[in-house]
Every structure is written in structure tokens, then in C-alpha cells.
C-alpha positions in Angstrom: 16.5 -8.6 -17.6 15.7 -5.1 -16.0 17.8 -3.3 -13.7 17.0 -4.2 -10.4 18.1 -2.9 -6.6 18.6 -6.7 -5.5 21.0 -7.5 -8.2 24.4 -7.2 -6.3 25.9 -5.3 -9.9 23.2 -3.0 -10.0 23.0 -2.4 -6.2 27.0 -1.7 -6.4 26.4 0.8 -9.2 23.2 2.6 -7.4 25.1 3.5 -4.5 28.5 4.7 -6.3 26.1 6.9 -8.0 24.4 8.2 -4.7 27.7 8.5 -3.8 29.1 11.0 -6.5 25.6 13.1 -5.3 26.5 16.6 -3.8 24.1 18.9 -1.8 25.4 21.5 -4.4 24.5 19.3 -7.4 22.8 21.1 -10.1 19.7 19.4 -11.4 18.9 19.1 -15.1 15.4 19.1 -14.7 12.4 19.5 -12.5 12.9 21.5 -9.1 14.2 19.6 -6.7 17.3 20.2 -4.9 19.8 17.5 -4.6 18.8 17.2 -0.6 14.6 17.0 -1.6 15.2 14.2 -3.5 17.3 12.0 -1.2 14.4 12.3 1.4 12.3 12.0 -1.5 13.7 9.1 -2.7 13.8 7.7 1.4 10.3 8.6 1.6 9.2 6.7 -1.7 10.8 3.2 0.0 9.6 3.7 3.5 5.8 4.5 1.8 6.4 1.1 0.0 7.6 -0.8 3.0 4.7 0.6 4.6 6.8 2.8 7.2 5.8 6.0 6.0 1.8 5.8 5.6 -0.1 8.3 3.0 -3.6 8.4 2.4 -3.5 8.5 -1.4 -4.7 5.2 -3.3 -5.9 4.6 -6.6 -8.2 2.8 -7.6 -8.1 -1.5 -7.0 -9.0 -1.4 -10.8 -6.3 0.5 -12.2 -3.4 -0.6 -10.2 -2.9 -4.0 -12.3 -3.0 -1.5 -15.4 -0.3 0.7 -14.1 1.8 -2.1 -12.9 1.6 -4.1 -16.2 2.8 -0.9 -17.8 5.6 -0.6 -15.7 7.2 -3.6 -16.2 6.5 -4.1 -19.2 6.2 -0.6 -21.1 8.6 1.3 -18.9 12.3 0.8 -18.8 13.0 4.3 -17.4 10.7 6.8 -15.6 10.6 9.8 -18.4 11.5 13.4 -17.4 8.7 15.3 -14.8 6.8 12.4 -14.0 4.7 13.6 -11.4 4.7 12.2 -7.9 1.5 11.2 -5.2 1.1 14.1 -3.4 2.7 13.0 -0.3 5.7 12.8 -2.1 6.0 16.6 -3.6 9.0 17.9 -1.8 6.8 20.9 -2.1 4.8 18.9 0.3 7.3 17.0 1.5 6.5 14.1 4.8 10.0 14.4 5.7 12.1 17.9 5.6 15.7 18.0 4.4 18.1 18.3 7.6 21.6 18.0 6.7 22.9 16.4 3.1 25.1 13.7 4.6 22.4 12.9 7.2 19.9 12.0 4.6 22.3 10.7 2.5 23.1 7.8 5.2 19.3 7.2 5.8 18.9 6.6 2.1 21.7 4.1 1.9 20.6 2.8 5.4 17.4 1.8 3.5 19.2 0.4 0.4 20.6 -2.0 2.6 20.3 -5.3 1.2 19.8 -7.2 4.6 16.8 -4.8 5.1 14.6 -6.2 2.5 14.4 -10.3 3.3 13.8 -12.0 -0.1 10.3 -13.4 -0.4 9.1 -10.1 1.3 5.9 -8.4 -0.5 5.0 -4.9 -0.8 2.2 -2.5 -0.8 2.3 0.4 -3.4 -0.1 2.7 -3.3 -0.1 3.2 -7.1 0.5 -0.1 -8.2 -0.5 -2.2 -5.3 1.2 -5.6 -4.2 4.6 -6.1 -5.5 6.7 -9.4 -5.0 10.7 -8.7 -4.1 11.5 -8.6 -7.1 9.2 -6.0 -8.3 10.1 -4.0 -5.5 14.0 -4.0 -6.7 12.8 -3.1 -9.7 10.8 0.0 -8.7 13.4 1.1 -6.2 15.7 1.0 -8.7 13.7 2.4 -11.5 13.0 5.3 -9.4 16.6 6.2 -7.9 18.0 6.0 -11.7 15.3 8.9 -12.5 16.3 11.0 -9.9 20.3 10.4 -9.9 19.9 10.8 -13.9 17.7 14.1 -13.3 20.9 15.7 -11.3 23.6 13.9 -13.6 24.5 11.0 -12.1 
């Protein structure tokens, strides 16, 4: 079974991991700064719960193809993957404020009451995902990040 937010084991180790995070943490690839990716990562859930909009969409056709491959091809996201546009923290939706700030809107969103089970979700890149595949995203994409700064 794959890693996933809802798993209380896996949600337990997610958050001791955000919690180790520093604003001063160096990254080992890529370049974001430890703050960019905390909104990034805030952003990339709030797109998904569809409280942060962006206009970019693939294609109906592909999205089945990218999910498949997700879940089934991809245990990890690999090093540099790039991100829709709205995400770039060069682009960023949301600016950095302070560390800690962001830091408690991140975990305020990986709050397991937040996300009702049975809820779906609309990803821009790989369309409707069930609760479960939404753990598994989240999760999937947090690990990249907090492995991309050594956590």
C-alpha cells in the first residue's frame, strides 16, 4: 500500500518532518527556498480543493494517462519535476510572509478533519481524484519537497 496523507502513521510522520523544516534549511536541489515551498506546497492543496483557482488544464484525454502513471508508475516524484505554472514560486499565487506563519497554514490544511472522507477532488493535471487518491498525492508531493531540503 502507498504512503498516504490519511493514514494516521503516515500523517504523524509528514508533519514531524514539516516540523524539523527551518526557514534557513538548505535545499539539495532545485531553487526553492525552504519558505517558497511551504506556500508552494499550501498552494498545491488549496488548487486541489479548489480554493486556489488556476487557469491551467490539460487535456480531458491525457489526464486518465497521467493519473494511471501516478499511481501506478510513480512511488516518488523524481528530482526537478516541473510544476503548472501557477505553482512556480517564481510565479508564485501566494508570496512567502513569515516561516512560522506559513508553516501553520500548511499544517492547518493537513488537518485531518479538513478533508471529510468520501470527499472528491479536482486536479488540474490529473482530474477527479477519490479521498484516497488525494492522500496519496498530498503526500506524494510533500515527501518530494521535504526530501528536496533533507527532511
Amino acid at each position: 500500500m502507498s504512503p498516504n496523507l490519511f493514514n494516521p502513521a503516515d500523517h504523524a510522520a509528514t508533519l514531524a518532518r514539516i516540523a524539523a523544516l527551518t526557514a534557513t534549511t538548505p535545499r539539495l536541489w532545485g531553487t526553492m527556498t525552504a519558505s517558497q515551498m511551504v506556500v508552494h506546497c499550501t498552494d498545491q492543496i488549496r488548487v486541489c480543493t479548489g480554493e486556489k483557482a488556476i487557469s491551467t488544464r490539460l487535456p480531458g484525454l491525457l489526464k486518465p494517462v497521467l493519473r494511471w502513471a501516478l499511481f501506478n508508475l510513480m512511488p516518488r516524484f523524481p528530482k526537478n519535476m516541473r510544476t503548472l505554472p501557477e505553482l512556480d514560486p517564481a510565479r508564485a499565487m501566494t508570496a512567502p510572509t513569515s516561516f512560522e506563519a506559513d508553516r501553520r497554514l500548511l499544517l492547518r490544511e493537513l488537518e485531518l478533519g479538513r478533508h471529510p472522507v468520501g470527499r472528491t477532488y479536482d486536479h488540474p493535471a490529473f482530474g477527479r481524484l477519490s479521498y484516497a487518491q488525494f492522500g496519496e498525492i498530498v503526500w506524494k508531493h510533500l515527501d518530494h519537497h521535504l526530501r528536496q531540503f533533507g527532511q
